[in-house]
N, C-alpha and C positions, 0 to 999 in steps of 0.2 A: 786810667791806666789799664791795658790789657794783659790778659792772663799769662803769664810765664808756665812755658813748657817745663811739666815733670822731669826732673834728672833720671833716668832708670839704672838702676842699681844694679848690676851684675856679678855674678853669683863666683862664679868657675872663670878661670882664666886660662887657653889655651898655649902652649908654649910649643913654637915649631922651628924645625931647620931649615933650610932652604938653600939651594944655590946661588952664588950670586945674580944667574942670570932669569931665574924664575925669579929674584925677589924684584930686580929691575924691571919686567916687563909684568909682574902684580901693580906694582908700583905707579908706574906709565897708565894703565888701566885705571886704577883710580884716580890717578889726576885725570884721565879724559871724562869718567864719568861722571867728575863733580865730587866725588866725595873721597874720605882722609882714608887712609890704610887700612884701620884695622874693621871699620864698617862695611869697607870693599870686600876684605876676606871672609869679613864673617856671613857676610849678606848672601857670597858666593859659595860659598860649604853648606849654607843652609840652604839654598836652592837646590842643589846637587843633591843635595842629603833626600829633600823632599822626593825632589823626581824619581832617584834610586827606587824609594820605600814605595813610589807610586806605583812602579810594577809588579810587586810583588803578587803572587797569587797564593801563598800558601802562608795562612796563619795560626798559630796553636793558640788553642784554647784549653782554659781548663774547666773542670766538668762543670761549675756553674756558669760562665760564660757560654760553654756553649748551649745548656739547657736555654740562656737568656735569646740568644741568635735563635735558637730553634722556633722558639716561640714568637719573636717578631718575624719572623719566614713563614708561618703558620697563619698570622692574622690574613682574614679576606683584604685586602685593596681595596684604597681607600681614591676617592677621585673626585677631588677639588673641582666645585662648579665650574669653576673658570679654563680649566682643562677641558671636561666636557662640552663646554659651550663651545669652543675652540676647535674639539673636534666634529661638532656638530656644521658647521661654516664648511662651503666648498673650498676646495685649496687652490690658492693665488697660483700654480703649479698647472690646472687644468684650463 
């Protein structure tokens, strides 16, 4: 017998309004992608979400976090043989 997929448990439940015409054409979407409503929605807020946050250029720290940052910005670089060797090789470019 093979292993049966964990249930995952979630936590927080999201509750939204919508129009009817945004909820039909979420809707239509995840039936084209293969998968049930609310994995659609959540899949796609969390991407979004992601990407948003991925721009970002400004983040507060507080004074021990940032001592923490200072001091990993401070260490000499560090360079995996395998980089080095890599750059050692002429480039497939020339």
């Amino acid at each position: 017998m093979g292993a049966q997929p964990t249930k995952q448990t979630r936590e927080h439940r999201w509750n939204l309004r919508v129009d009817r015409e945004e909820d039909e054409i979420v809707r239509a979407a995840s039936t084209a992608a293969g998968t049930n409503y609310s994995n659609f929605v959540r899949d796609a807020a969390v991407t979004e979400a992601q990407r948003i946050l991925a721009d970002r250029t400004e983040f507060l720290l507080d004074e021990e976090e940032w001592r923490q940052l200072n001091e990993l910005l401070d260490r000499p670089p560090r360079v995996p043989p395998g980089l080095r060797d890599l750059f050692s090789r002429p480039s497939v470019f020339e």
